[in-house]
C-alpha positions in Angstrom: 5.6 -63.0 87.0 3.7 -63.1 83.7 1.4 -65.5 82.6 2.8 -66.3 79.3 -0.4 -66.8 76.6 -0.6 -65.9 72.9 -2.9 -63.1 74.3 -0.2 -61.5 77.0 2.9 -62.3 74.6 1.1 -60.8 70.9 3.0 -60.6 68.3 2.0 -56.9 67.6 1.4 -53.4 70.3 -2.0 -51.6 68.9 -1.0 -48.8 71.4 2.0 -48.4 74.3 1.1 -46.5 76.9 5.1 -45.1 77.7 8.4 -44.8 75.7 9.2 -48.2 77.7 12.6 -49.2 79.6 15.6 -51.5 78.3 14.3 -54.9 79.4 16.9 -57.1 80.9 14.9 -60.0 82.1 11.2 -61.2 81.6 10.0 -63.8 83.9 7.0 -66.1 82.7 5.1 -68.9 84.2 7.1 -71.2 81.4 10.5 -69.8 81.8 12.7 -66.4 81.6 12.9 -64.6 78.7 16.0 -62.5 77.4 16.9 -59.6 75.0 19.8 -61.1 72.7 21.1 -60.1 69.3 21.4 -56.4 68.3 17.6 -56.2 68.0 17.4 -57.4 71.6 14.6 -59.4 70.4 12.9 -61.8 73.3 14.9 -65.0 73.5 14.0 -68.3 75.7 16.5 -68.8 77.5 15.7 -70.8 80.8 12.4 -72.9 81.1 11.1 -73.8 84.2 10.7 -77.3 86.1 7.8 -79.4 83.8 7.9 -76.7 80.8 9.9 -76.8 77.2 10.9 -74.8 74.9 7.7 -75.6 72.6 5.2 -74.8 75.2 6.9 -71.6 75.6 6.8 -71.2 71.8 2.8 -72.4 71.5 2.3 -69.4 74.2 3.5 -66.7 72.1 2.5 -64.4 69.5 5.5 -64.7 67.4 8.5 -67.1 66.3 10.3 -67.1 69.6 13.5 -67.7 69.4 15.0 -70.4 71.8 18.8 -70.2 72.9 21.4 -72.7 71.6 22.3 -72.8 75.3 18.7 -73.4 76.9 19.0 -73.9 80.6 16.4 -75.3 83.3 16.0 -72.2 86.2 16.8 -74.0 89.3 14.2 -74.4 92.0 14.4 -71.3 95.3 15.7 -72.6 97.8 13.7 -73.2 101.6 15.0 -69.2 102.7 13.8 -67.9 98.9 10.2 -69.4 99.4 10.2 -68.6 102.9 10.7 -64.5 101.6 8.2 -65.0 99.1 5.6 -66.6 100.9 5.8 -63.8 103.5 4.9 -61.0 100.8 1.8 -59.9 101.6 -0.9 -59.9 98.2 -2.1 -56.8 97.5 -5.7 -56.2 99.5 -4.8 -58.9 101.9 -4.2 -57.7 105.1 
């Protein structure tokens, strides 16, 4: 998950470091982020529990777009959050 800031989400790349893969989904602290359109351009599509839509757009480089259909992501579930919180962080052991 990203932390979605002005300085993660620029509006401009001054270098990509690979040719990059079609994005489907990105997943933000805010909310979840979709290509739409025939420029797949970054759309708001879900916000998460305690965010909106202009938080998400005061966190971002650009004009984000919002969907017409903007959702609310639903919270995990007790088995969800029992599979995440037994990930182990990276360096813990």
């Amino acid at each position: 998950m990203l932390r979605q800031s002005p300085r993660t989400f620029v509006e401009r790349l001054d270098f990509r470091t690979s040719a990059g893969a079609r994005v489907s989904v990105v997943v933000t602290d805010l909310g979840i982020l979709e290509p739409r359109g025939d420029e797949r351009e970054l759309t708001l599509t879900h916000v998460h529990p305690g965010s909106d839509a202009e938080q998400a757009r005061a966190a971002t480089g650009w004009a984000l777009r919002v969907a017409e259909d903007l959702r609310e992501t639903r919270p995990p579930s007790a088995r969800e959050l029992g599979a995440l919180r037994s990930l182990k962080t990276k360096g813990q052991s």
